[in-house]
RONU-923773 format. One line per 8 residues: number of its first residue (from 1); for each residue x, y, z of C-alpha. Coordinates in pm, 1 decimal. Layout:
BEGIN
NUM = X Y Z ~ ...
end
This chain:
BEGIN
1 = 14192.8 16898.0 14517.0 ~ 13877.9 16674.7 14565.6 ~ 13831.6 16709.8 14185.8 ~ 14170.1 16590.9 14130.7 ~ 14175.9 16311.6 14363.4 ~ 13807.3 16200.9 14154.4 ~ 13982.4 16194.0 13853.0 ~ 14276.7 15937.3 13970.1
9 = 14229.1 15607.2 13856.9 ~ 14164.4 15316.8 14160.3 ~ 14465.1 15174.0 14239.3 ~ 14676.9 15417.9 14062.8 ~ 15011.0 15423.2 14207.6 ~ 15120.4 15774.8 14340.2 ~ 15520.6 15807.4 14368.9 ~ 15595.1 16052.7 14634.7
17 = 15842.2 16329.1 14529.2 ~ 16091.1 16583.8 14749.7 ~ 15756.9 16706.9 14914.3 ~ 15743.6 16377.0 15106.2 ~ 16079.2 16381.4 15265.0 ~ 16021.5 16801.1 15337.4 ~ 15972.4 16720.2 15680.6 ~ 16270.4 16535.9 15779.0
25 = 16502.2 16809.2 15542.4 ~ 16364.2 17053.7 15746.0 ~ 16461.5 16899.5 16060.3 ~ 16791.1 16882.8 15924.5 ~ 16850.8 17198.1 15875.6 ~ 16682.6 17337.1 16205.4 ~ 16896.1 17092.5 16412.2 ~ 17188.4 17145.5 16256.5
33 = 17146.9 17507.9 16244.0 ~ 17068.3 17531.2 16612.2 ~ 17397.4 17288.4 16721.6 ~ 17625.4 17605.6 16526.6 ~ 17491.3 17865.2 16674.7 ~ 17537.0 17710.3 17044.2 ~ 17875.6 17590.2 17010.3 ~ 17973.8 17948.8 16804.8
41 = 17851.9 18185.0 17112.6 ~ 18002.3 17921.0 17368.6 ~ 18311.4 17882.6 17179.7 ~ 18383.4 18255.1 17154.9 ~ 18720.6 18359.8 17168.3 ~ 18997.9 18630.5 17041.7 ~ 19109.1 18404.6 16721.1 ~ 19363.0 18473.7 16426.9
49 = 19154.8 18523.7 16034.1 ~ 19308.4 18153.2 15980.9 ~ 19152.4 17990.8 16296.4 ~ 18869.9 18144.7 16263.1 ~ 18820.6 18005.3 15878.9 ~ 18924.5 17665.6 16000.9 ~ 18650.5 17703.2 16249.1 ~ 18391.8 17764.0 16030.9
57 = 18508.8 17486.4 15803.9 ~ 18481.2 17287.1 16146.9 ~ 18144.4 17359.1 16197.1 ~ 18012.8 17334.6 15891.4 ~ 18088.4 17005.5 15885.2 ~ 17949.5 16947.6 16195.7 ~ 17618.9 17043.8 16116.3 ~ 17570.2 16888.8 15791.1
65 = 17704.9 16535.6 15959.0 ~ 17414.7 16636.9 16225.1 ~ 17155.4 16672.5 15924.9 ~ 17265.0 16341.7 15763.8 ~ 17247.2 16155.1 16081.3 ~ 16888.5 16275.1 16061.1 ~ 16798.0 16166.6 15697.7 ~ 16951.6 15862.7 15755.5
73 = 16713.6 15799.8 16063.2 ~ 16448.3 15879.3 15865.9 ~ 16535.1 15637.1 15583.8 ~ 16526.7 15378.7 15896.8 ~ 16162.1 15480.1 15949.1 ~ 16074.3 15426.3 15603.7 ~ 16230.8 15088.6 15555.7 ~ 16349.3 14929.1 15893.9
81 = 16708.3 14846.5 15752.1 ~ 16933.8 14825.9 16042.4 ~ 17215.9 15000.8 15865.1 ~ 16988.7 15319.2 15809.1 ~ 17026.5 15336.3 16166.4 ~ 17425.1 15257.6 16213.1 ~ 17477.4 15477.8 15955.8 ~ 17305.9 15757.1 16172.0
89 = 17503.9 15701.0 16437.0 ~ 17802.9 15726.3 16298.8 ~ 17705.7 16030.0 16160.6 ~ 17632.9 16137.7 16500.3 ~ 17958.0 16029.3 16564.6 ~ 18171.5 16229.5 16299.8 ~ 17948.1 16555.5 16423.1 ~ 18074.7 16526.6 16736.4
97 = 18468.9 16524.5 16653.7 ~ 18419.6 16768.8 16385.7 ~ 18287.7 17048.6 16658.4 ~ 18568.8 17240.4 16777.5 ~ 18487.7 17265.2 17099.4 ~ 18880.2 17362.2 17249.5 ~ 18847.1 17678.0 17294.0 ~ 18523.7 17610.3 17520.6
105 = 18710.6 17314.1 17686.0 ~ 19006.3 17564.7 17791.6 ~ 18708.0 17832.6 17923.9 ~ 18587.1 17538.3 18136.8 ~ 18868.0 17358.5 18213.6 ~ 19244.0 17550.9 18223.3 ~ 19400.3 17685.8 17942.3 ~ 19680.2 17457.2 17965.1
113 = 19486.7 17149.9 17892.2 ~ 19766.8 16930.0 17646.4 ~ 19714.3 16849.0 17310.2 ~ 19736.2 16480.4 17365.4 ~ 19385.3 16400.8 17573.9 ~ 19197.2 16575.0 17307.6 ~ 19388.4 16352.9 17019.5 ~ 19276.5 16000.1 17244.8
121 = 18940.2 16159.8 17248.1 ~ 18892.8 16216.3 16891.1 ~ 19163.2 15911.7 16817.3 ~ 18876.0 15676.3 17029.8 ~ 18544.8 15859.1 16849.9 ~ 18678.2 15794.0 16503.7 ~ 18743.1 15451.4 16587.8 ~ 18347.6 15429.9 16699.2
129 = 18298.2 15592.0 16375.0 ~ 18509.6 15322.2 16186.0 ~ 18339.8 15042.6 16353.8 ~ 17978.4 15173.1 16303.4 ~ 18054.7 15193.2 15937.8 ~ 18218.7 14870.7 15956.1 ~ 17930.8 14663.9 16127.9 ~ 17680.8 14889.1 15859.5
137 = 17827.6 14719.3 15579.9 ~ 17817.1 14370.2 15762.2 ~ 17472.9 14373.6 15956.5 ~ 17297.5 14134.9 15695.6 ~ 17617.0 13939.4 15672.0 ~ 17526.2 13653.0 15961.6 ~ 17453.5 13361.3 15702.3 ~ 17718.4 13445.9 15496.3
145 = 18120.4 13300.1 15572.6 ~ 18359.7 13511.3 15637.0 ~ 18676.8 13525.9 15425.8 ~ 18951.4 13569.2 15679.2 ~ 19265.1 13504.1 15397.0 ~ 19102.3 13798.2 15217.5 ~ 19097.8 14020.0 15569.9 ~ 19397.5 13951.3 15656.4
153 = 19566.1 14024.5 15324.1 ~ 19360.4 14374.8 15325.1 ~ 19480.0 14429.4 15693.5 ~ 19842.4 14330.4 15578.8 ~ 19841.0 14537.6 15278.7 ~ 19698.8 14824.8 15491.0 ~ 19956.3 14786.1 15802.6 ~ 20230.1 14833.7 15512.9
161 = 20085.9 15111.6 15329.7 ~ 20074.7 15266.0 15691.4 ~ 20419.8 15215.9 15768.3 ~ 20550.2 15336.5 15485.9 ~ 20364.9 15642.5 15488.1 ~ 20483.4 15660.8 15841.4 ~ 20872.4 15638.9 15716.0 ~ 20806.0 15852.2 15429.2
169 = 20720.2 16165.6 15669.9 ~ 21000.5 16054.8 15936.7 ~ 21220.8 16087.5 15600.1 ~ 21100.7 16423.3 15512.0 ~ 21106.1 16566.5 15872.6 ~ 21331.8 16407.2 16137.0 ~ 21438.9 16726.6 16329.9 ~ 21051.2 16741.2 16384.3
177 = 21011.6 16391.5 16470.6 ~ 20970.9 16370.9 16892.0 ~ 20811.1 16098.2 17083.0 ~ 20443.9 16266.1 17141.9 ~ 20479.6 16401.5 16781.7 ~ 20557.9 16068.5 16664.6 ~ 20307.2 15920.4 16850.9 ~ 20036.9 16160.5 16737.2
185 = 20131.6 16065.9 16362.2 ~ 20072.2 15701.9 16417.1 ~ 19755.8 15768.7 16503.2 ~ 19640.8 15966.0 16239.9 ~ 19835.6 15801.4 15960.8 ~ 19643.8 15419.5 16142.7 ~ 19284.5 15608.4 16109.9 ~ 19337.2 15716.9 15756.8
193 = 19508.5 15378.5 15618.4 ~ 19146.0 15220.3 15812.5 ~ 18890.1 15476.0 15631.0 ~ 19065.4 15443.5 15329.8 ~ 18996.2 15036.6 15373.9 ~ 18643.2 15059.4 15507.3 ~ 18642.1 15307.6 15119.1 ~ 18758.2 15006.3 14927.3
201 = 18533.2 14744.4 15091.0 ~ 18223.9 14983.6 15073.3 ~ 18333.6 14989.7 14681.6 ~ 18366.1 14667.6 14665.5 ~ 18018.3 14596.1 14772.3 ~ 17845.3 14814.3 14542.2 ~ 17676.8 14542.4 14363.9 ~ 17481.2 14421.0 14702.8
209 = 17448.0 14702.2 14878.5 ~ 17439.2 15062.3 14636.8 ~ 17412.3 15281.3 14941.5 ~ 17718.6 15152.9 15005.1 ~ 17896.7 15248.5 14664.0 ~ 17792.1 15616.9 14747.2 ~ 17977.6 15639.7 15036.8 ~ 18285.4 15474.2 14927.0
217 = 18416.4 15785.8 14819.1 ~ 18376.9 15983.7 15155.3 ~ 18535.6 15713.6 15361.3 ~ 18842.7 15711.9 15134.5 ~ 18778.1 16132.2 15200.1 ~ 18794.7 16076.6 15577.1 ~ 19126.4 15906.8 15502.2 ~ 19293.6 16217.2 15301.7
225 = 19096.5 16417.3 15592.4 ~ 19319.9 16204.9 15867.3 ~ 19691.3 16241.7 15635.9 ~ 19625.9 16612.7 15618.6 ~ 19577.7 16592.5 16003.0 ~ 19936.6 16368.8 16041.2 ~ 20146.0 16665.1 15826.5 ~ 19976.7 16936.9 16071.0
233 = 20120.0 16693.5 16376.8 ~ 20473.9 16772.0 16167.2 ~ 20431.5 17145.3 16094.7 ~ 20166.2 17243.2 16337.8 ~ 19896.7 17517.4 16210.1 ~ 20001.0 17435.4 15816.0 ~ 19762.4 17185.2 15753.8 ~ 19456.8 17262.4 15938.4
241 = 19284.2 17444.2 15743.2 ~ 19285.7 17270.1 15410.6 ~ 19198.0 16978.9 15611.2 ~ 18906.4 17131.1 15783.1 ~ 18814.4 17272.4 15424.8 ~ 18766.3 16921.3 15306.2 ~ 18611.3 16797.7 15573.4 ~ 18341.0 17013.0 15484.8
249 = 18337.7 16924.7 15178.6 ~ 18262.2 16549.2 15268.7 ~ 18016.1 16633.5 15513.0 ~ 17813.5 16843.3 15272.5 ~ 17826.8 16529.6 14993.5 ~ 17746.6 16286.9 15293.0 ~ 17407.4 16496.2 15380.2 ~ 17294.1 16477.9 14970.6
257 = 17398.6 16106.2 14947.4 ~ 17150.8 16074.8 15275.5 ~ 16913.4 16312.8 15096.8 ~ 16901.6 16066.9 14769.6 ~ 16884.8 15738.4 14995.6 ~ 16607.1 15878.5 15162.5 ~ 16406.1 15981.7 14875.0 ~ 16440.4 15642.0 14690.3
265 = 16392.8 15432.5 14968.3 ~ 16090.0 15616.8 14988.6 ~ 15928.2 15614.5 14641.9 ~ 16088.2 15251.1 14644.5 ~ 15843.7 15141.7 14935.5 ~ 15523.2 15324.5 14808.9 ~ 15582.5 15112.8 14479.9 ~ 15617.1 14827.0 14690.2
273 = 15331.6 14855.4 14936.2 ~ 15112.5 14964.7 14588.2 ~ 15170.6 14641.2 14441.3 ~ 15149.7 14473.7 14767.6 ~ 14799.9 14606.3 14766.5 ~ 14723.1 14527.4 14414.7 ~ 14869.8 14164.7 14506.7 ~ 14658.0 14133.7 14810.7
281 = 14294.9 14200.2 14630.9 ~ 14231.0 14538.9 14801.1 ~ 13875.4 14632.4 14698.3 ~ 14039.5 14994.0 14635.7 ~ 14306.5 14878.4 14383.0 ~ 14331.8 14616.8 14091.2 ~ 14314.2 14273.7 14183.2 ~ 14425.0 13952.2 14048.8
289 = 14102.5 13791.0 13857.5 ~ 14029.5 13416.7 13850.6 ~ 14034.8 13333.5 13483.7 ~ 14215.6 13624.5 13364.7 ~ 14528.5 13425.4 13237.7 ~ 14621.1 13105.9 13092.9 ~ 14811.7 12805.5 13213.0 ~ 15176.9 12802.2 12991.0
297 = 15486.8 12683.1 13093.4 ~ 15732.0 12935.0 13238.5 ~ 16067.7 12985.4 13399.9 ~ 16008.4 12997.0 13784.2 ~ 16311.1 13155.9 13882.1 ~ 16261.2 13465.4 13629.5 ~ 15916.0 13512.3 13797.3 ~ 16040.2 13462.2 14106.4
305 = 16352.6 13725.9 14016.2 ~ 16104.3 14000.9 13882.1 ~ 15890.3 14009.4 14238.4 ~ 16244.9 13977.5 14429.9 ~ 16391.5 14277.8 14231.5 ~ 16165.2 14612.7 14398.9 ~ 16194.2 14445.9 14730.4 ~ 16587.2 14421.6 14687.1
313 = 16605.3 14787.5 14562.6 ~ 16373.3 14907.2 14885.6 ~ 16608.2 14802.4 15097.5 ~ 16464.9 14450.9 15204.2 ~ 16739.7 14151.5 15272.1 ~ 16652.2 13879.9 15038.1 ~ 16864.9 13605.1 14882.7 ~ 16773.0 13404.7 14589.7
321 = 16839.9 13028.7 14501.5 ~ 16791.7 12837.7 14254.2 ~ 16813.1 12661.3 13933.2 ~ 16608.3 12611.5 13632.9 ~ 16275.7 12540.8 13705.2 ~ 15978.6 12537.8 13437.2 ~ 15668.5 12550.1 13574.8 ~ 15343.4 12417.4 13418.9
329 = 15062.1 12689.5 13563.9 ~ 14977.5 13046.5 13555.1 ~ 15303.2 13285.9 13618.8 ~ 15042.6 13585.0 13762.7 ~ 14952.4 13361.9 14057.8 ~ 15280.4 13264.0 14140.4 ~ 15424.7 13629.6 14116.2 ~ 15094.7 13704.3 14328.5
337 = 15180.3 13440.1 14596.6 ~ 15582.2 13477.2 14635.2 ~ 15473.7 13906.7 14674.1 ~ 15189.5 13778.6 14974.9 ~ 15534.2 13566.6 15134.6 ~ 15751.1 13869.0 15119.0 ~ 15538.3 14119.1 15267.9 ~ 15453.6 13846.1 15554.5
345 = 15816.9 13825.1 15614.5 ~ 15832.3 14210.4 15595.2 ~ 15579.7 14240.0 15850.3 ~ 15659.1 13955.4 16095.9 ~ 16039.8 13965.9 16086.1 ~ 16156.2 14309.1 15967.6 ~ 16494.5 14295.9 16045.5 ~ 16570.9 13934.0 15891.6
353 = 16726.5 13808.5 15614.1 ~ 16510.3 13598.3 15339.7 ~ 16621.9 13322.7 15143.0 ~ 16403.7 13224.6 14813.4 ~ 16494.3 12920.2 14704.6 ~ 16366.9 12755.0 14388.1 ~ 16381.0 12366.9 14271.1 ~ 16247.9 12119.2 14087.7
361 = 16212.9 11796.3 14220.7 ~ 16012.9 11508.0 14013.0 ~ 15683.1 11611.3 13866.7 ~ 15685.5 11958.6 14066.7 ~ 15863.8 12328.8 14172.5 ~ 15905.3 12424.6 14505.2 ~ 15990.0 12798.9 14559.6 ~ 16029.5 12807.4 14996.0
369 = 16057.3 13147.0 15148.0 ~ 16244.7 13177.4 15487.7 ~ 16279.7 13391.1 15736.0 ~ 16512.8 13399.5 16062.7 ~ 16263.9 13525.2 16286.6 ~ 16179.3 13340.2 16621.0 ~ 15988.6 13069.7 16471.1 ~ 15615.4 13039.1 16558.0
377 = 15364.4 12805.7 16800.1 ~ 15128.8 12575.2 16627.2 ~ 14878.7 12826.1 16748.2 ~ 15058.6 13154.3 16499.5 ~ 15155.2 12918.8 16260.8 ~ 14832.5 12807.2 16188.9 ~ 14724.5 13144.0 16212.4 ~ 14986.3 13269.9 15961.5
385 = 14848.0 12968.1 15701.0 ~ 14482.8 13106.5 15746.1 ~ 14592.8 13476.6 15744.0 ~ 14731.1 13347.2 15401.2 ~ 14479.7 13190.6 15274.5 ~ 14475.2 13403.5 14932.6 ~ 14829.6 13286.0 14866.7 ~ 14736.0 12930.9 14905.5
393 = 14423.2 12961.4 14696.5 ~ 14620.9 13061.7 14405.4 ~ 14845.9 12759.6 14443.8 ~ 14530.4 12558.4 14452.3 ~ 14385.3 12689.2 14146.6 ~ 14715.4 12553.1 13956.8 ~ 14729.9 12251.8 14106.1 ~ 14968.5 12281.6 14358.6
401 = 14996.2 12343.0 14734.8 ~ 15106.6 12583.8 15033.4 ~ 15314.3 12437.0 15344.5 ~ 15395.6 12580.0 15645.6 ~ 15773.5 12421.3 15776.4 ~ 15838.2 12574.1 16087.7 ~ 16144.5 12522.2 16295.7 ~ 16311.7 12712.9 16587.3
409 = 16498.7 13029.3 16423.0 ~ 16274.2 13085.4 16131.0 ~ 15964.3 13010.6 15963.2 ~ 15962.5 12829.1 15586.1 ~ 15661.8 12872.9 15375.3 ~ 15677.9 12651.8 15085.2 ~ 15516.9 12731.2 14731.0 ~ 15441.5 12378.2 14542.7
417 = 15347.3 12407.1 14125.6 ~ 15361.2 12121.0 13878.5 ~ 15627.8 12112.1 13660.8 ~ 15650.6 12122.0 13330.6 ~ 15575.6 11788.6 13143.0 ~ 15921.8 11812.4 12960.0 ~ 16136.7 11857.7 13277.2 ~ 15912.4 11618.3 13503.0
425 = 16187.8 11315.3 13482.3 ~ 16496.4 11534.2 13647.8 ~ 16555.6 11690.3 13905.2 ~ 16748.2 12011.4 13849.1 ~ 16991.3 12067.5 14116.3 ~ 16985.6 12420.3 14272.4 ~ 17247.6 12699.3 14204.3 ~ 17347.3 13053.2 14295.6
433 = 17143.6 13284.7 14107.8 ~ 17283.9 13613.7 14020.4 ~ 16968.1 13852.9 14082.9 ~ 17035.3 13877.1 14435.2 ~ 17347.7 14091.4 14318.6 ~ 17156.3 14358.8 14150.2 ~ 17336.0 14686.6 14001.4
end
């Protein structure tokens, strides 16, 4: 081992594999192991082959929601993104109205407890669920408007789809049809018509948020998962089973989609903190030279896009602006620089959104990174310009300049270059830029 770690090159970046996630797998398991055997020698009881199956399939699910709960906490670790952490709890969520806990209910209880308390139970949970998922999606949304024509078409279109879902089994069944029956299929018909739209706006969102594209398809699941539960209101015991059958089914695919999350995030960040490191002049890892590059003219945005990119695709919240500026100075410091802003940011507001905004104004390019942090004092904001010092330095070397705008809500650091001598009489005005929306 020593020889081996004598042989690696300084600064030599070292992706983890599955062996760095092992831990949190293992806790997986073990916890979801544990919560089936308790609930299976509680839960004991004289049960038909069928019940018994759509037990199993019951727990089963259970646990594996349990184990992706935990990956997903651990991808929180690894990259502080608060959806990580939504996400877990609404896996927590689904594990706890997959168990199938009535027979133990009726051992504590009476064995005459109705039907109906438990449905309001589980009805209430997956609404939790729903929302958790919901707010998941939206978190990082605060800056952005919302488009209420477009919700309320969706909700529209998803009311109607409902209803006539609703008729359709009314149609097929009416000697069945009595008020708590009816009743009961409202419900479950209304929670898979809203998984099957939290599906299609997870889809929808693929391009922002990938995590998010991966889980499309179990949310539309869920949805099949809550039909299957309105036919076995209609014809009780005939639909159970398959339904608790898929169920499973999702469960197991949520727990690998957690599982993949989790081990990208985490090679994601170790390329990110490596380069960091690099960035930062570590004596331990290759540093950015004075000298070792010429001035040229460049396109400040691309730069700016190729240090914005691995932060994006670790899970960091950053927006890009910005329109064509051409810089006249050397693109390894600036790449160095805008790397030094977004680890401050990291560090110092973890949970924020960034905006990078590039324009050219006159004879120069400003590229400002903001946070939306608490702002600082004079006292931490000069202390952030010193503790930055390397950053500005580089801007110095090329002629420019780094400012410190601080405001209440945020903190703006602002990168200044000279411009190209070609684009020096315009000012470019700024635009969306598309690498925010990466695949």
């Amino acid at each position: 081992m020593a020889g081996e770690r004598a042989d690696r090159e300084p600064g030599e970046l070292q992706i983890p594999g599955p062996g760095s996630v092992l831990g949190p797998c293992v806790l997986a398991v073990s916890v979801g192991t544990a919560l089936v055997s308790l609930v299976a020698l509680l839960n004991v009881e004289s049960l038909s082959p069928d019940a018994l199956a759509r037990d199993a399939f019951a727990l089963g699910a259970a646990a594996l929601f349990l184990a992706a709960a935990v990956l997903r906490l651990a991808r929180w670790r690894v990259t502080t993104d608060p959806h990580s952490g939504l996400l877990a709890a609404a896996m927590v969520a689904l594990c706890l109205i997959s168990l199938p806990v009535g027979n133990l209910v009726g051992q504590v209880l009476r064995h005459d407890v109705q039907p109906g308390p438990a449905l309001g139970a589980r009805a209430l949970g997956t609404a939790g669920c729903l929302a958790l998922a919901l707010r998941a999606m939206t978190v990082t949304d605060e800056g952005r408007p919302t488009d209420w024509v477009r919700t309320l078409r969706v909700s529209v279109v998803t009311a109607l789809l409902g209803l006539a879902g609703l008729a359709g089994l009314v149609a097929v069944t009416p000697d069945r049809v009595s008020g708590p029956v009816l009743l009961g299929v409202v419900v479950e018909v209304a929670l898979a018509g809203a998984w099957v739209a939290i599906g299609l706006a997870a889809s929808v969102r693929d391009a922002v948020q990938p995590w998010a594209g991966r889980v499309a398809p179990l949310y539309a699941s869920l949805g099949v998962v809550e039909l299957l539960n309105a036919l076995d209101q209609l014809r009780p015991g005939t639909w159970a089973l398959p339904s608790s059958a898929l169920l499973a089914s999702v469960a197991m695919i949520t727990a690998h989609s957690a599982y993949v999350d989790l081990l990208e995030s985490t090679r994601l960040v170790a390329a990110v903190e490596h380069r960091t490191r690099q960035l930062s002049g570590d004596p331990h890892t290759a540093a950015v030279g004075p000298g070792t590059e010429q001035v040229t003219d460049f396109d400040v945005t691309e730069v700016v896009a190729a240090v914005v990119r691995p932060r994006l695709e670790a899970g960091q919240e950053i927006r890009l602006r910005g329109g064509v500026g051409v810089a006249h100075a050397r693109s390894g410091d600036l790449a160095a620089a805008v790397e030094r802003l977004l680890a401050n940011a990291a560090t110092h507001a973890p949970r924020s959104p960034v905006t990078v905004h590039v324009v050219a104004i006159d004879a120069r390019i400003e590229i400002s990174v903001t946070d939306r942090g608490p702002g600082m004092s004079a006292l931490d904001a000069a202390r952030a310009v010193g503790g930055l010092h390397g950053a500005r330095s580089l801007m110095v070397r090329n002629g420019g300049s780094l400012e410190l705008r601080n405001r209440i809500g945020g903190t703006t650091f602002v990168l200044v270059l000279p411009a190209a001598a070609d684009q020096r009489a315009e000012v470019i005005v700024p635009r969306w830029d598309g690498v925010g929306q990466h695949a």
